[in-house]
Structure formats: structure tokens, C-alpha cells
C-alpha positions as CSV (number, residue, x, y, z in Angstrom):
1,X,151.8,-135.9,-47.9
2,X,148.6,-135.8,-50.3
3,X,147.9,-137.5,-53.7
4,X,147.4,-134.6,-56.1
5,X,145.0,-135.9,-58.7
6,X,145.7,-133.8,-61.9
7,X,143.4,-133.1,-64.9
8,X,145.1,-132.3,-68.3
9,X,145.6,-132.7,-71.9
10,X,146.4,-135.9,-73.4
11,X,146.4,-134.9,-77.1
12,X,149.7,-135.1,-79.0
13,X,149.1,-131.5,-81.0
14,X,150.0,-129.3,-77.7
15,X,151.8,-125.7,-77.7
16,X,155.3,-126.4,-75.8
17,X,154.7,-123.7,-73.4
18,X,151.6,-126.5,-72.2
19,X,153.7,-129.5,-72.0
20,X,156.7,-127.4,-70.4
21,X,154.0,-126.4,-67.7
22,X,153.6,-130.2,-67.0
23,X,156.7,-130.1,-66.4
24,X,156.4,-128.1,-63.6
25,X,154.0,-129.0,-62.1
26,X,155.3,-132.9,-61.6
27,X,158.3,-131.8,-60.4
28,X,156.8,-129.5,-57.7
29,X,154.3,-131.9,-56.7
30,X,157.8,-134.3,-56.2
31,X,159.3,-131.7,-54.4
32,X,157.0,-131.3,-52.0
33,X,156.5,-134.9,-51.4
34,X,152.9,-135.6,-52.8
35,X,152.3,-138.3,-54.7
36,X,150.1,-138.1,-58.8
37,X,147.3,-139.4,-59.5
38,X,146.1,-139.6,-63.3
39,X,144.4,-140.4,-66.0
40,X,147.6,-142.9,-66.7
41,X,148.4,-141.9,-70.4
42,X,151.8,-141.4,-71.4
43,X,151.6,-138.9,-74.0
44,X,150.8,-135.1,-74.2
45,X,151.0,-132.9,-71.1
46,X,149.3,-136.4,-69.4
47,X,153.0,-138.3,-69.8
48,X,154.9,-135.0,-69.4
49,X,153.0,-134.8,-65.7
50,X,153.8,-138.3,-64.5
51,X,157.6,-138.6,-65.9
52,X,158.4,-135.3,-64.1
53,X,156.7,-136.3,-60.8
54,X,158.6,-139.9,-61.1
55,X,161.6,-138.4,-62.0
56,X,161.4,-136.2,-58.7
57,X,160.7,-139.2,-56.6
58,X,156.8,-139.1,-56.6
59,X,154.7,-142.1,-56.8
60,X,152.3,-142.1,-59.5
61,X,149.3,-144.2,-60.1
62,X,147.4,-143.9,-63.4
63,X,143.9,-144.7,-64.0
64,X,143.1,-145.5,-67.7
65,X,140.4,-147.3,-69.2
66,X,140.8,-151.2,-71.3
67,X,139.7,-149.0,-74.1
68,X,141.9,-146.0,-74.0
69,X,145.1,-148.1,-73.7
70,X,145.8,-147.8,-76.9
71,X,144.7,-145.0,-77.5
72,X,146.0,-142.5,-74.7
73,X,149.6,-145.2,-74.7
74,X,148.9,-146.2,-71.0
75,X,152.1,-144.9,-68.9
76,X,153.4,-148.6,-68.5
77,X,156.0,-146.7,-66.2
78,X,153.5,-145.8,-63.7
79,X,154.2,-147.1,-60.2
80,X,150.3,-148.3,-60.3
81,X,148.6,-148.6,-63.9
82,X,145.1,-149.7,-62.8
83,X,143.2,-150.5,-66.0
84,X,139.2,-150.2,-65.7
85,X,136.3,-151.0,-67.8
86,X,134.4,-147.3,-68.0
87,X,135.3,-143.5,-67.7
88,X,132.9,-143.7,-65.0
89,X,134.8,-146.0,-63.1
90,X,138.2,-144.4,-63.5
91,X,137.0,-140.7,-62.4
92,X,135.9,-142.7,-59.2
93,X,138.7,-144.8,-58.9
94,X,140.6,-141.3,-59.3
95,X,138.1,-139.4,-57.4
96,X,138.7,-142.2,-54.2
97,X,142.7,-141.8,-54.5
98,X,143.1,-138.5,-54.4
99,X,143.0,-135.8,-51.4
100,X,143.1,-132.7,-53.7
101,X,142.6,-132.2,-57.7
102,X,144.1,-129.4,-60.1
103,X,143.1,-128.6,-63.5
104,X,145.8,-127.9,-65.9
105,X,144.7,-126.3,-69.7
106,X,142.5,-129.3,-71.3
107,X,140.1,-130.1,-73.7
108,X,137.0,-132.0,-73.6
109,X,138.1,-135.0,-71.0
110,X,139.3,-132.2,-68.5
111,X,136.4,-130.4,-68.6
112,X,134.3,-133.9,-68.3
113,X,136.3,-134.4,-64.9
114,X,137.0,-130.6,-63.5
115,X,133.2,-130.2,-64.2
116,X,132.4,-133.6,-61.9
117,X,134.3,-133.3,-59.1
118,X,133.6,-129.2,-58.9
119,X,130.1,-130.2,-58.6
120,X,130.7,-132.3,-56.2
121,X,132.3,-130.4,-53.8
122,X,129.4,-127.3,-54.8
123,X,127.1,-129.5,-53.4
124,X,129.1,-130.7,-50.1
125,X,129.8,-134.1,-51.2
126,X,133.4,-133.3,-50.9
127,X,135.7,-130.9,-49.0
128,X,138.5,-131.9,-51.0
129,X,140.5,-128.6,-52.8
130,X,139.6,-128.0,-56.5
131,X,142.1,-125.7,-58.4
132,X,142.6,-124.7,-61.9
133,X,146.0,-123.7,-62.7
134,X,145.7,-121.4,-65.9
135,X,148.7,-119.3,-66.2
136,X,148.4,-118.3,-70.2
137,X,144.1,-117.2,-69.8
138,X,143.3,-121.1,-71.6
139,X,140.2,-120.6,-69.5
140,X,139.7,-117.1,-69.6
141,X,136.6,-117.1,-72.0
142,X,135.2,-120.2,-69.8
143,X,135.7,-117.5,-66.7
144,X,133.5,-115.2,-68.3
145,X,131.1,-117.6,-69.3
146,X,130.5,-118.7,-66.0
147,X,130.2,-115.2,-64.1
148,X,127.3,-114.7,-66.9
149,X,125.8,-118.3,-65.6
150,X,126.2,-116.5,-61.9
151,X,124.6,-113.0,-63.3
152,X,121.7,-114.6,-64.6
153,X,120.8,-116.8,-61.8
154,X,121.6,-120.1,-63.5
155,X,125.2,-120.8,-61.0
156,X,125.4,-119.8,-57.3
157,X,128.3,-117.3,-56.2
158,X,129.0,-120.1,-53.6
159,X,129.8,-122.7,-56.3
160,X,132.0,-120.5,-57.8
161,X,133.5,-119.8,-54.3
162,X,134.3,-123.7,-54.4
163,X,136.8,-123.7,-57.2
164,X,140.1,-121.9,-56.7
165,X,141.3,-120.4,-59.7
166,X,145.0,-119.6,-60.2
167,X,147.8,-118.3,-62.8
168,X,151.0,-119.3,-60.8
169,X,152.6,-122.6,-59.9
170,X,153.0,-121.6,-56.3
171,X,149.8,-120.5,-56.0
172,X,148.3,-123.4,-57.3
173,X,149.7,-125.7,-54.3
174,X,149.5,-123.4,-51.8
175,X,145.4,-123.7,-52.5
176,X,146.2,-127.7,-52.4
177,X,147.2,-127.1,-48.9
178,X,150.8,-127.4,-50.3
């Protein structure tokens, strides 16, 4: 099956509803037999992600940087922790692992890597799915913000066309390719 690379929130101050979408999410991704790849931090809707996907059976590899150890609480649990030296190098490391990569609600360091590799596949370096799985509207203002980039020239409607937006679970993998 694939490895799912998954984008999300690693601070500690999330609405439960967020975290229990994590939930989710790493158990369906077990379910259906795919493996996680992350940013390896074991707190937030980060750790909530991997412990459900390893509790389904999934093997998980986290990707975290010497300096964020401490800081994120690297998922020592992780079948693969693979500690690097720069963001840069763990969004490739990532980037390299995975065969498909879905955005869950997130602040600036989800952006920072739904922004890269949406870009990417814009621009054909990839064919690999981007999804964003927003089922409460987290992104809904960012949606609007972005068909006013398209309406005023600045973003074409084919970029757009390369990330798959979705508010439901299901939907979500069956734009992964399920």
C-alpha cells in the first residue's frame, strides 16, 4: 500500500474535536494498510496521528529535526525516527518517503510544507496526490483567499486544480487513491 505523508498541528493548545480528527485519520490510514509518514513529534494532533496509525498496525516513520527534538518531544515510539539537521532536509526526506500527502488543520509549519509540495506538483515536478482534509472550514478563509489570488491573475485555475480539497474522512482517501 502507499505511505501517506501527513501535515498537521504539533502545538499542545488544540480544540479536541482536532486531535479526535487525528484520531481518525491514523486509524483509517491503518485500516487500509498504508503506512505514516511525519513530521515525528509526539505531541498535539502530530502524536495523536502516529499512535492511532501504530495502534492499527501501520508503520510509521517520523522525520524531525536535532533541533526540534526537544521541542516537538520526538515520537521515540516511531517504527523509524530519522533525526536531520534542517527543515529543509526533513520536508525532503518526507517528500522522498511518501507516495501521497494530506493536510489536516495546522498552523504555520503545515502551511510551510502543504504550500511546498502543492507547488511542486503545480508545476509538474510531482504527480503525487495533495489533499487537504478540512472538515470544520479551518481553511475556509485561506479558500477564499486563494480564489481572489486566481481572480486577479496572481494563481492559475490549474494550480488550484492540483490540490484536492475535502471535508470528510472518506473522501480524503479516496483522493489518496485509497
Amino acid at each position: 500500500m502507499a505511505a501517506i505523508c501527513v501535515y498537521c498541528a504539533s502545538s499542545e493548545s488544540i480544540a479536541e474535536h482536532f486531535l479526535t480528527l487525528a484520531d481518525e485519520v491514523g486509524a483509517r490510514l491503518a485500516a487500509l494498510g498504508h503506512s505514516l509518514v511525519s513530521g515525528g513529534g509526539r505531541v498535539s494532533m502530530m502524536g495523536r496521528l502516529a499512535r492511532a496509525a501504530r495502534a492499527g498496525g501501520a508503520h510509521t516513520v517520523g522525520v524531525i529535526p536535532e533541533h526540534l527534538v526537544s521541542y516537538e518531544v520526538a515520537d521515540t515510539d516511531a517504527d523509524e525516527l530519522v533525526v536531520v539537521e534542517t527543515m529543509r532536509e526533513r520536508k525532503r526526506i518526507m517528500d522522498e518517503r511518501a507516495d501521497a500527502f494530506l493536510a489536516l488543520p495546522g498552523g504555520l509549519g503545515t502551511f510551510e510544507e502543504l504550500f511546498e509540495v502543492w507547488t511542486s506538483a503545480s508545476l509538474g515536478m510531482h504527480a503525487k496526490p495533495v489533499v487537504v482534509l478540512d472538515p470544520a472550514g479551518h481553511y475556509d478563509p485561506f479558500w477564499a483567499y486563494l480564489d481572489g489570488l486566481r481572480e486577479a491573475g496572481f494563481v492559475r485555475r490549474s494550480a488550484l486544480d492540483t490540490l484536492v480539497r475535502v471535508r470528510e474522512v472518506d473522501a480524503a482517501f479516496d483522493a489518496l487513491g485509497r
